[in-house]
C-alpha positions as CSV (number, residue, x, y, z in Angstrom):
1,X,87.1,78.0,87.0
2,X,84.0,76.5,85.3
3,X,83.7,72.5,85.0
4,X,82.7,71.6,81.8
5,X,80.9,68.3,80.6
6,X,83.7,66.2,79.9
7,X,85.0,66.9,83.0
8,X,82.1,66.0,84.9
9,X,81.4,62.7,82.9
10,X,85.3,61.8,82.8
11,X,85.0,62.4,86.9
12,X,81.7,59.9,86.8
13,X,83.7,57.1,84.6
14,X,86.6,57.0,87.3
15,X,83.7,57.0,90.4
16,X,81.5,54.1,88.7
17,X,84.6,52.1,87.3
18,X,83.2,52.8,83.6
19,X,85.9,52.6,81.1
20,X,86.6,55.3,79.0
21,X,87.1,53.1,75.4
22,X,83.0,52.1,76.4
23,X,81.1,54.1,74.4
24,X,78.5,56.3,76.3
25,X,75.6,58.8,75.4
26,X,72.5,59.9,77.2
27,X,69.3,59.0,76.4
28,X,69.0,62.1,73.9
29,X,71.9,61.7,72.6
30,X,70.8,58.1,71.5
31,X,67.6,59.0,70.5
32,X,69.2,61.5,68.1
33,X,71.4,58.8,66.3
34,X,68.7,56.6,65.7
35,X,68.8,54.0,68.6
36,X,66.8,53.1,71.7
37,X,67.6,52.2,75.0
38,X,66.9,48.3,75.5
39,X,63.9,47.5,77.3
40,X,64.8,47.0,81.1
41,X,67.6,48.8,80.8
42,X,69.3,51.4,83.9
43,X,71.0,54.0,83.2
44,X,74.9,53.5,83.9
45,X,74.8,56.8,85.9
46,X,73.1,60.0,85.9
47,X,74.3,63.6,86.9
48,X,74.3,67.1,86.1
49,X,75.6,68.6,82.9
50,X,75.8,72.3,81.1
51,X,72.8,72.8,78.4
52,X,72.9,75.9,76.2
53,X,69.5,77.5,76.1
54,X,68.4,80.5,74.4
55,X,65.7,82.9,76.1
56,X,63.9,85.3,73.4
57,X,62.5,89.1,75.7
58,X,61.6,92.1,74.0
59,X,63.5,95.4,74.9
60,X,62.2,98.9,76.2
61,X,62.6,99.6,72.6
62,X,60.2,96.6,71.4
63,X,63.0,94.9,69.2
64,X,63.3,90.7,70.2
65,X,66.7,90.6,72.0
66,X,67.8,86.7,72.4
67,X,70.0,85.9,75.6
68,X,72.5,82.8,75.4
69,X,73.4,80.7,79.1
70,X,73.8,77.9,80.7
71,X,71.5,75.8,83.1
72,X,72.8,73.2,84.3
73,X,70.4,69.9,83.8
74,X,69.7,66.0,85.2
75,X,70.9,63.5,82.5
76,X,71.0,59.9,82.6
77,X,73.8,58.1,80.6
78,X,73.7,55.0,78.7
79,X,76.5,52.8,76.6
80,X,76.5,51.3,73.6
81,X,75.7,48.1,75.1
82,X,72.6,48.9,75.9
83,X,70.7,50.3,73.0
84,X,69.8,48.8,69.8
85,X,69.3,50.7,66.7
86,X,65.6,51.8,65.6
87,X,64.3,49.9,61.9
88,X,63.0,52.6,60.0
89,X,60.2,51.4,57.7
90,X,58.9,53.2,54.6
């Protein structure tokens, strides 16, 4: 049986006495909602997660055939506390 992310990151809370009403994100994950990490800041904890990738080959045939896994990356998580949001000016 396959272990997914919230599994792992649920498993890391309980090691590193995180609570789970804290919120958390990595630093992508942040980055995507508009914040940053704070400067000086450590990561809570970082481990291995499941990342969907997408692999384009070409057949015998020549047409473009796209593959779908899993590869399982490092990622470095960060809570709420610890980032500020990112002033957009324009």
């Amino acid at each position: 049986m396959a272990v997914t992310n919230k599994e792992i990151i649920a498993d890391c809370r309980l090691i590193y006495g995180i609570p789970f009403d804290l919120v958390i994100n990595t630093f992508a994950g942040w980055q995507y909602l508009g914040y940053r990490i704070k400067k000086g800041e450590k990561a809570l904890f970082s481990t291995k997660i499941w990342k969907p990738c997408k692999k384009k080959s070409t057949n015998e045939n020549g047409e473009t055939v796209t593959t779908k896994k899993l590869l399982l990356v490092n990622a470095a998580f960060f809570s709420v506390k610890q980032v500020e949001k990112v002033n957009i000016k324009g």
